[in-house]
N, CA and C atoms as an extended XYZ file, in Angstrom:
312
Properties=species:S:1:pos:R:3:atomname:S:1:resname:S:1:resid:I:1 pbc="F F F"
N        24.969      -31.139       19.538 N   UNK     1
C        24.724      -29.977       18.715 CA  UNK     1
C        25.680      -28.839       19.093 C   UNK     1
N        25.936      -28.477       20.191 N   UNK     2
C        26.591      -27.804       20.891 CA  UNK     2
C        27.954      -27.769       20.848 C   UNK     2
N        28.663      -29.209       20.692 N   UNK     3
C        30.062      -29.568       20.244 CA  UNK     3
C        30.211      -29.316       18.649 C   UNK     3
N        29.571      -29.118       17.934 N   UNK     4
C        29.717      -29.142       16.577 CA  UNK     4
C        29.515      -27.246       16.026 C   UNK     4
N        28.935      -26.755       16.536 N   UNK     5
C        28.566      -25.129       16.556 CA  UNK     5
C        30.043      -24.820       17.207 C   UNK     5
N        31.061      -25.509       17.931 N   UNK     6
C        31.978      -25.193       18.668 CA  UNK     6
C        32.831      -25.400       17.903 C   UNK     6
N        33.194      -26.439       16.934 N   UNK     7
C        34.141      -27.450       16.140 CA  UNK     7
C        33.617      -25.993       14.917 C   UNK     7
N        32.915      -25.866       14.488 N   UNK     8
C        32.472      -25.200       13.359 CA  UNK     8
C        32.984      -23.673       13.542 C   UNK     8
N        33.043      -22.868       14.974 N   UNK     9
C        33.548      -21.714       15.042 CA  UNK     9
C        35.311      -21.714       15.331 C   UNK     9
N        35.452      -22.696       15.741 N   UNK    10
C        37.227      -22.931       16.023 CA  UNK    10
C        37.698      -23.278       14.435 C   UNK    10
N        36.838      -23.960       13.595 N   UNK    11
C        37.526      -23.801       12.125 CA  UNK    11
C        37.378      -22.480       11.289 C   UNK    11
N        36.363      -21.899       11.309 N   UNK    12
C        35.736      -20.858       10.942 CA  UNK    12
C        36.784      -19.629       11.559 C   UNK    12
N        37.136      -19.709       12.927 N   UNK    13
C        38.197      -19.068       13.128 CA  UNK    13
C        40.327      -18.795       12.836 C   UNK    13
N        40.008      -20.503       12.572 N   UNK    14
C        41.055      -20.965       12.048 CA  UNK    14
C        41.712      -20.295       10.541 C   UNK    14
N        40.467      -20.665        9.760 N   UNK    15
C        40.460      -19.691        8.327 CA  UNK    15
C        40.768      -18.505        8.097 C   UNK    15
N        40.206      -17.654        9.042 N   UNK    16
C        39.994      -16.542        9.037 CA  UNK    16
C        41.612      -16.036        9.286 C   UNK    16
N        41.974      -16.331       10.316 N   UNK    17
C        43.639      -16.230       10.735 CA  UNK    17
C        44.611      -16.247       10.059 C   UNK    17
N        44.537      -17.532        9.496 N   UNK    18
C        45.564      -17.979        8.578 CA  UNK    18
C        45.133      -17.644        6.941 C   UNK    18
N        44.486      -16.632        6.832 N   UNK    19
C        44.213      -16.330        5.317 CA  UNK    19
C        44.214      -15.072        5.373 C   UNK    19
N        44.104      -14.114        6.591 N   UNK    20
C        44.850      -12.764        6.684 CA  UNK    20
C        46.594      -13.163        7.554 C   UNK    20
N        47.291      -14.080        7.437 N   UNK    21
C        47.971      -14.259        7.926 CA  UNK    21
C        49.520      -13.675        6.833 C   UNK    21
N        49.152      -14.034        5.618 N   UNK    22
C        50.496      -13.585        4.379 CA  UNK    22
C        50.572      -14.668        3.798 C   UNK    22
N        51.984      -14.370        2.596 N   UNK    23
C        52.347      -15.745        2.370 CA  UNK    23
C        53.525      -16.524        2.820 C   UNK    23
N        54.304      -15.442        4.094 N   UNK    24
C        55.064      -16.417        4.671 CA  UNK    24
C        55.233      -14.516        5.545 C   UNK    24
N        54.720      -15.289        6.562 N   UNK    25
C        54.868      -13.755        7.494 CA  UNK    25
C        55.780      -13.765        8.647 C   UNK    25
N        56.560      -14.714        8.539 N   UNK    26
C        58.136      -14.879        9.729 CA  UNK    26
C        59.289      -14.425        8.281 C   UNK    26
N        59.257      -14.237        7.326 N   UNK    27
C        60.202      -14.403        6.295 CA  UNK    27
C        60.461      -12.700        5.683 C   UNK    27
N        61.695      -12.732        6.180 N   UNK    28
C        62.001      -11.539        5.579 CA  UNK    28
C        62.202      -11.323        3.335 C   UNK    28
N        61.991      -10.313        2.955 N   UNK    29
C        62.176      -10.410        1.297 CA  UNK    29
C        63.986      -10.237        1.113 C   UNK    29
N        64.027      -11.376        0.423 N   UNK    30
C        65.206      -12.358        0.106 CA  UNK    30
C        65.824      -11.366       -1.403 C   UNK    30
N        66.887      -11.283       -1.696 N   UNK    31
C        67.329      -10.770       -2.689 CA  UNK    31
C        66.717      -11.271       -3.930 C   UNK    31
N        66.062      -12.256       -4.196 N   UNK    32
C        65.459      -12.700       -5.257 CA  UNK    32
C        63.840      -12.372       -5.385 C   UNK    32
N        63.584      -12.017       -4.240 N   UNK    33
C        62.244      -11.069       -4.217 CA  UNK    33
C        62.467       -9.432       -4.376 C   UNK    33
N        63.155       -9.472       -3.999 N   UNK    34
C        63.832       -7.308       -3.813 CA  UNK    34
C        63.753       -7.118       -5.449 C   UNK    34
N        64.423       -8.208       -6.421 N   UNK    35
C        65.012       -8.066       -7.730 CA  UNK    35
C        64.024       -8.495       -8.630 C   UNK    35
N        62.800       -9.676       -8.646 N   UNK    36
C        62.129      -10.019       -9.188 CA  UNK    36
C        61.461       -9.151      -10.445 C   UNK    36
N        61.693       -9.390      -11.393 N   UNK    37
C        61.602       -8.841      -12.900 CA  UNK    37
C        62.274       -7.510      -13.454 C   UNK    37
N        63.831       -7.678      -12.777 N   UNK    38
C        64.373       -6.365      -13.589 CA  UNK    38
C        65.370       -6.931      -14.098 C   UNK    38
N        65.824       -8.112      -14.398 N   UNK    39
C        66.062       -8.937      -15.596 CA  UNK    39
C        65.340       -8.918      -16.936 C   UNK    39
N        64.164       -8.803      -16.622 N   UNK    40
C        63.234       -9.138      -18.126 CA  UNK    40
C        63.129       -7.775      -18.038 C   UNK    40
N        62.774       -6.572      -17.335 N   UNK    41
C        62.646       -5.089      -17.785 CA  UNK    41
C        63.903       -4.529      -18.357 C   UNK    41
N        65.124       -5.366      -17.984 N   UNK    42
C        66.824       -4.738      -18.647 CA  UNK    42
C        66.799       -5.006      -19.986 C   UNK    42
N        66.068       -6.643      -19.839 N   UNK    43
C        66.809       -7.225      -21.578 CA  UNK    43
C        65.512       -6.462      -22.281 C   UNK    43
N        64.736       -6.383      -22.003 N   UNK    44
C        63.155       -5.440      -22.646 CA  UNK    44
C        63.961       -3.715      -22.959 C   UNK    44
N        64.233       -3.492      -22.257 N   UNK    45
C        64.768       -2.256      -22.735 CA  UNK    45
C        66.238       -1.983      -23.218 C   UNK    45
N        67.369       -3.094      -23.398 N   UNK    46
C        68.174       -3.276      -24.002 CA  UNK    46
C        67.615       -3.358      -25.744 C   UNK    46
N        66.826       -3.550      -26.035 N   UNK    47
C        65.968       -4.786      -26.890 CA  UNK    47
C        65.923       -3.100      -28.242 C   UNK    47
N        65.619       -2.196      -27.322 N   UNK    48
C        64.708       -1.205      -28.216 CA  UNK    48
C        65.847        0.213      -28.767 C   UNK    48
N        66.441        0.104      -29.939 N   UNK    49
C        67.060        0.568      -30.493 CA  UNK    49
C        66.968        1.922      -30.410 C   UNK    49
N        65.954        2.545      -30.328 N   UNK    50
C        66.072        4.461      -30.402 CA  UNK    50
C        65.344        4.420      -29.270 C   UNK    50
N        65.419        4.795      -28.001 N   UNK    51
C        64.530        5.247      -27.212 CA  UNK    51
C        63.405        6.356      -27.442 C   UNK    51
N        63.780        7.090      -27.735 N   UNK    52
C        63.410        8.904      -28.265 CA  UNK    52
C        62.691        8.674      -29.616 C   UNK    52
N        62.536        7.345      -30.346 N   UNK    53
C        61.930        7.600      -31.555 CA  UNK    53
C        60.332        8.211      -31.722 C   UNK    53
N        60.028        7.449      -30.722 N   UNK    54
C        58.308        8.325      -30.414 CA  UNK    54
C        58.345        9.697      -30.673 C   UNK    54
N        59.288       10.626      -30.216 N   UNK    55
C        59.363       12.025      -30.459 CA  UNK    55
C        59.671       12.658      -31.507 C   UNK    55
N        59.917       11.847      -32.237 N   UNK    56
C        60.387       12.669      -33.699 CA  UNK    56
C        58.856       12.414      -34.884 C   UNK    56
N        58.677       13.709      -35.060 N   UNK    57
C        56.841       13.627      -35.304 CA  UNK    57
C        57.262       13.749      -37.208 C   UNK    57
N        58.912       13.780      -37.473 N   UNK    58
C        58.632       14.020      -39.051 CA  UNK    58
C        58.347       12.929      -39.738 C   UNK    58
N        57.804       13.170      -41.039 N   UNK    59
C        57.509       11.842      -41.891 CA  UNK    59
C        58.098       10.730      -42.322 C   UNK    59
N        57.867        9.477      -42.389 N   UNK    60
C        59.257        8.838      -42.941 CA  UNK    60
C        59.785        8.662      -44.588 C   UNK    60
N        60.470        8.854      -44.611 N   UNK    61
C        60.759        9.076      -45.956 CA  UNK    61
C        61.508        7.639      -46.963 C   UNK    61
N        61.319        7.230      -48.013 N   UNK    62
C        62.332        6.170      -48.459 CA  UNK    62
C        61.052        5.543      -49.694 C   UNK    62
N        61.405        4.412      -49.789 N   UNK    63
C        60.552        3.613      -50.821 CA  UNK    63
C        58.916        4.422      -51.095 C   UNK    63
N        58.102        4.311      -52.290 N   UNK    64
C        56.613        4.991      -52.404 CA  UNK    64
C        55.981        3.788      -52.197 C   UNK    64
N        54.696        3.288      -52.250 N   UNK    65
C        54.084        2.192      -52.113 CA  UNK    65
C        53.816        1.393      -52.737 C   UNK    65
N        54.463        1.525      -54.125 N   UNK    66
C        53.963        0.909      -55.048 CA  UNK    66
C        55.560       -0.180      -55.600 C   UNK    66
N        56.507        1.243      -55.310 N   UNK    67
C        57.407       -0.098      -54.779 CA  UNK    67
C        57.890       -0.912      -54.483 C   UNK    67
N        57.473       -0.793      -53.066 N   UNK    68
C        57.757       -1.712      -51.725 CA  UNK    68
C        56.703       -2.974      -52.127 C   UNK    68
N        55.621       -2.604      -52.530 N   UNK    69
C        54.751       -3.623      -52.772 CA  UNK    69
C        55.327       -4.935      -53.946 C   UNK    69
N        56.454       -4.321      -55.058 N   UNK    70
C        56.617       -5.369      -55.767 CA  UNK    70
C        57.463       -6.260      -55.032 C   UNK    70
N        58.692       -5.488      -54.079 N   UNK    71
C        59.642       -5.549      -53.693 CA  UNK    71
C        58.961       -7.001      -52.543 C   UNK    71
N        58.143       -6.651      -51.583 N   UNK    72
C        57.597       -7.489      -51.490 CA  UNK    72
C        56.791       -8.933      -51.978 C   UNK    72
N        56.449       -8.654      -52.973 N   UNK    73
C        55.641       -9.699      -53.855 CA  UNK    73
C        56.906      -10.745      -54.171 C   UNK    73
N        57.968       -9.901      -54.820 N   UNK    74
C        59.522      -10.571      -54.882 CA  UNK    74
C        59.935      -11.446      -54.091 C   UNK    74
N        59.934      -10.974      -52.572 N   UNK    75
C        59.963      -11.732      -51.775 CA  UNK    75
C        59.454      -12.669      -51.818 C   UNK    75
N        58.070      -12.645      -51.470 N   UNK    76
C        57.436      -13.972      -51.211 CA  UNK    76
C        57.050      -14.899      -52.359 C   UNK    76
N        57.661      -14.357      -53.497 N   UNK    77
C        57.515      -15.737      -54.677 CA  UNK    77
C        58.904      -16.227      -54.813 C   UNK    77
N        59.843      -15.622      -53.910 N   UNK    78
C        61.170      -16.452      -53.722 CA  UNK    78
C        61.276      -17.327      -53.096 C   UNK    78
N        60.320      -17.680      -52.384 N   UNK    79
C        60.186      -19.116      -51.256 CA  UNK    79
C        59.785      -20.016      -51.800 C   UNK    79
N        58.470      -19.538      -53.243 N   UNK    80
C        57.866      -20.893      -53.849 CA  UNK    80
C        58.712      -21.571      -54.805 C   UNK    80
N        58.516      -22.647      -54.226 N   UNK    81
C        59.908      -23.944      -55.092 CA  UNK    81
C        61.305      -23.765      -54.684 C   UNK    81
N        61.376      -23.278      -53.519 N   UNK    82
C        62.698      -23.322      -53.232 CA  UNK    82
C        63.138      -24.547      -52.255 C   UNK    82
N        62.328      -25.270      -52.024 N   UNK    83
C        62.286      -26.705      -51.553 CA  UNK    83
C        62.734      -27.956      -52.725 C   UNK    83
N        62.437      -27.444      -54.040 N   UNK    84
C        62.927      -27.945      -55.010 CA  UNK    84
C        63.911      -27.528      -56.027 C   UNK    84
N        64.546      -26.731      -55.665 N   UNK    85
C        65.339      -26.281      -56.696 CA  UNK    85
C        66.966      -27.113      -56.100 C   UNK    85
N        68.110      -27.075      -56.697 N   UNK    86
C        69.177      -27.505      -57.194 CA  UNK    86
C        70.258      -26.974      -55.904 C   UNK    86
N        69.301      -25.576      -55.583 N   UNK    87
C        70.281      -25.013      -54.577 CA  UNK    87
C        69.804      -24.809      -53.147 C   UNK    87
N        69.078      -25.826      -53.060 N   UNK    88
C        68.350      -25.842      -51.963 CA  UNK    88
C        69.098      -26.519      -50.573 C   UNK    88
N        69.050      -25.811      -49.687 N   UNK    89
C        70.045      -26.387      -48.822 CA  UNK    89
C        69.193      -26.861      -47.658 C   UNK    89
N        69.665      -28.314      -46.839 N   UNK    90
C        68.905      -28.509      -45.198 CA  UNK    90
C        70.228      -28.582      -44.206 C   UNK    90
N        70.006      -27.865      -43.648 N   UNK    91
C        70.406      -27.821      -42.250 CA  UNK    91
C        70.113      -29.066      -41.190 C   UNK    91
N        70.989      -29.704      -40.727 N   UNK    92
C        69.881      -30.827      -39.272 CA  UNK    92
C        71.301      -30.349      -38.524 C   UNK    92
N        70.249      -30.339      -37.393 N   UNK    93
C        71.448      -30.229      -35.934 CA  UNK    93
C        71.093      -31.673      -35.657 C   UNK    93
N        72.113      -32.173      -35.107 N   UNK    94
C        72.578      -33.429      -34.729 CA  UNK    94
C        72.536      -33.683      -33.191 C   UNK    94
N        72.490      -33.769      -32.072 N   UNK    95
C        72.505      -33.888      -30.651 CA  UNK    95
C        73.327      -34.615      -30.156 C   UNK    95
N        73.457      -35.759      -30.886 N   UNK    96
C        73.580      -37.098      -30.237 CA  UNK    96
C        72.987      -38.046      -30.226 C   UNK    96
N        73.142      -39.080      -29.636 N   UNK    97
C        71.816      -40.418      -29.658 CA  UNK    97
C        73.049      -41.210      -28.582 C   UNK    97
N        71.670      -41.976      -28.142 N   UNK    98
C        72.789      -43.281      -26.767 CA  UNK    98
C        72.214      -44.746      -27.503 C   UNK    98
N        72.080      -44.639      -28.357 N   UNK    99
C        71.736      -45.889      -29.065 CA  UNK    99
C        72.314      -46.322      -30.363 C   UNK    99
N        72.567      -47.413      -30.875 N   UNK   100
C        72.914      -47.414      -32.331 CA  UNK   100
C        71.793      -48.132      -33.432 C   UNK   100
N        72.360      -47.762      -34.643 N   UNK   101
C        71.382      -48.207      -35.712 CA  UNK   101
C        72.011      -49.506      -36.596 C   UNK   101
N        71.177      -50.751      -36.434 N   UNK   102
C        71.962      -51.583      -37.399 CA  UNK   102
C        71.202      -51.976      -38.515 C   UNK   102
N        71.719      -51.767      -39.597 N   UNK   103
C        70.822      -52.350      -40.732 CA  UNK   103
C        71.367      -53.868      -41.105 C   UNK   103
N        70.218      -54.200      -41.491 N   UNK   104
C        70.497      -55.691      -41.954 CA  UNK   104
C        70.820      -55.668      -43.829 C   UNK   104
């Protein structure tokens, strides 16, 4: 009983150590830790065309709503049947292949 209350506090202590211990606590931060996500914060803020637009509180001005709304509608009845029409074009990207095709 006595060996096992012993085995049970030497693991119990074990845990405890090595889980306030880090995640690598001999290891200094490596240039790829120092830098970690100011790649994605550059191209994120490359990305955004007016910085300052938030600040400009005037109205926007251009198309009324009734407009834009046909202008829209336009749009999206330009897609229907355009899978069938005459001038319908497909695109395929090609890759490659390591095999051949033989027809009989």
């Amino acid at each position: 009983m006595m060996k096992q209350v012993t085995i049970g506090l030497f693991i119990a202590a074990f845990l405890i150590c090595t889980g306030c211990a880090g995640k690598y606590p001999c290891r200094e931060a490596s240039e790829l830790d120092k830098n970690w996500g100011k790649s994605f914060k550059s191209i994120k803020e490359n990305q955004v065309l007016n910085p300052d637009a938030g600040r400009n509180l005037e109205p926007v001005t251009g198309m009324d709503g009734e407009s834009a709304e046909v202008v829209v509608d336009q749009y999206h009845e330009s897609f229907k049947g355009a899978s069938a029409g005459p001038d319908h074009q497909e695109y395929r990207l090609d890759l490659g292949t390591t095999s051949t095709v033989t027809q009989n």
